[in-house]
Residue, then its C-alpha position, 0 to 999 in steps of 0.5 A: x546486496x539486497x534492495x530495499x523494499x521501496x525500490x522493489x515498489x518502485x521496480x513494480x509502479x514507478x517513482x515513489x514518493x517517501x510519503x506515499x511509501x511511509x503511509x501505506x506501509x502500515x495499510x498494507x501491513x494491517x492488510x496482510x494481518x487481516x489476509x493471514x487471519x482469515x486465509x491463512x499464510x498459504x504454506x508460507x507464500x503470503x510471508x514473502x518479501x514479495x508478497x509484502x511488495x505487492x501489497x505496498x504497491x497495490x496500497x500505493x496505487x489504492x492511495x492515488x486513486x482514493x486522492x484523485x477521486x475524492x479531490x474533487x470531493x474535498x472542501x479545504x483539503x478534507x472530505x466530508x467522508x474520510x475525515 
């Protein structure tokens, strides 16, 4: 049986809440696009399933980053540079 691509994340960065997943999805899904216009699909090694996973992950972890840095940035939860 075939894992679902969270758990292939969560094989990768560790637990994984479903609202850190469902968000960067589509970030790492428009970062594959902008990859594959402007790079190319590498003979197909940028359409993998793994490709895809490590973009999530890494997204992920961009995602965990930018929120630790910029809370203390953040009046009532919002910050005045990603709004």
């Amino acid at each position: 049986m075939a894992m679902s691509l969270k758990t292939q994340v969560m094989l990768r960065i560790g637990a994984v809440a479903d609202s850190e997943f469902w968000v960067a999805l589509p970030k790492a899904h428009a970062k594959l696009f902008r990859i594959v216009e402007r790079e190319g699909d590498a003979s197909g090694a940028r359409l993998t399933i793994d490709y895809a996973v490590m973009l999530i992950a890494e997204q992920i972890v961009i995602d965990r980053m930018m929120s630790e840095t910029l809370g203390g940035a953040t009046h009532n939860g919002k910050s005045d540079y990603h709004n």
